[in-house]
N, C-alpha and C positions, 0 to 999 in steps of 0.2 A: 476862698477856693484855691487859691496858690499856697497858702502855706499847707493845704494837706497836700494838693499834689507833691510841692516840693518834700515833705516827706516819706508821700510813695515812691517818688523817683530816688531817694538819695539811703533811704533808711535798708532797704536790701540789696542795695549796689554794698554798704559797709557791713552787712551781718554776713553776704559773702564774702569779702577780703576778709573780715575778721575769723573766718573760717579756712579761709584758702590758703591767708599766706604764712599762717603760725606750722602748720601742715609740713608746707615745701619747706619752712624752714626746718623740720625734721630728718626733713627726704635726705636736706643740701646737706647738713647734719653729719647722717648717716654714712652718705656715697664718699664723704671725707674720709672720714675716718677705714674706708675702706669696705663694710657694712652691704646687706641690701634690705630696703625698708620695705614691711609688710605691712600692706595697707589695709590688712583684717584685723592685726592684732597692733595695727598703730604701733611698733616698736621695730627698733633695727636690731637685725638679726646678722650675726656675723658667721656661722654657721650654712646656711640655707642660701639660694637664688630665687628670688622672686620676683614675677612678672609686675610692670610698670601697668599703671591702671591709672587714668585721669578722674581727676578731682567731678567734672561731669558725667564721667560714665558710674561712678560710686555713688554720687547723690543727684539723681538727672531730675526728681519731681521738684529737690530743694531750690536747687538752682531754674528749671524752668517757670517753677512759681516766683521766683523774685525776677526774675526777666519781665516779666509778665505783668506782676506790680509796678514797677518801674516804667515801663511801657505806661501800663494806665494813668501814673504818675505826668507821666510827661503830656499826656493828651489830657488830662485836668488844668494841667498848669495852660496850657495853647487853650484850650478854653476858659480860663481865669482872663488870661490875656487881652483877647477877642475882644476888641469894640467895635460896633458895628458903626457904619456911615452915616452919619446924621444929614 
């Protein structure tokens, strides 16, 4: 019972970093070079200004469902845990 929790807990905590921070490293990327990144067509655009948009407000079911599993994760695992008083 703790090893599945701890893989609900841990396994969409990394498919969001593995998501989030290849991304920003685009953005960081970009705003170097002088750029501004659009975050429809994923690419920097040196040309255009474009409005800043968070990684949550562009994928909010992605991200609240793995909150959520993780959560459940973590309440499998405190119940994995759980011995009761003899």
């Amino acid at each position: 019972m703790i090893k599945i929790g701890l893989l609900l807990l841990i396994v969409p905590c990394l498919l969001l970093m593995g998501l989030y921070l290849p991304e920003q490293s685009n953005v960081a990327d970009c705003i170097a070079v002088g750029g501004s990144f659009d975050y429809v067509q994923q690419a920097c655009d040196m040309q255009n200004s474009h409005s800043s948009s968070t990684f949550m407000a562009r994928n909010t079911a992605l991200v609240n469902s793995a909150m959520l599993l993780a959560l459940l994760g973590f309440i499998v695992c405190v119940m994995g845990l759980y011995r009761p008083a003899k």
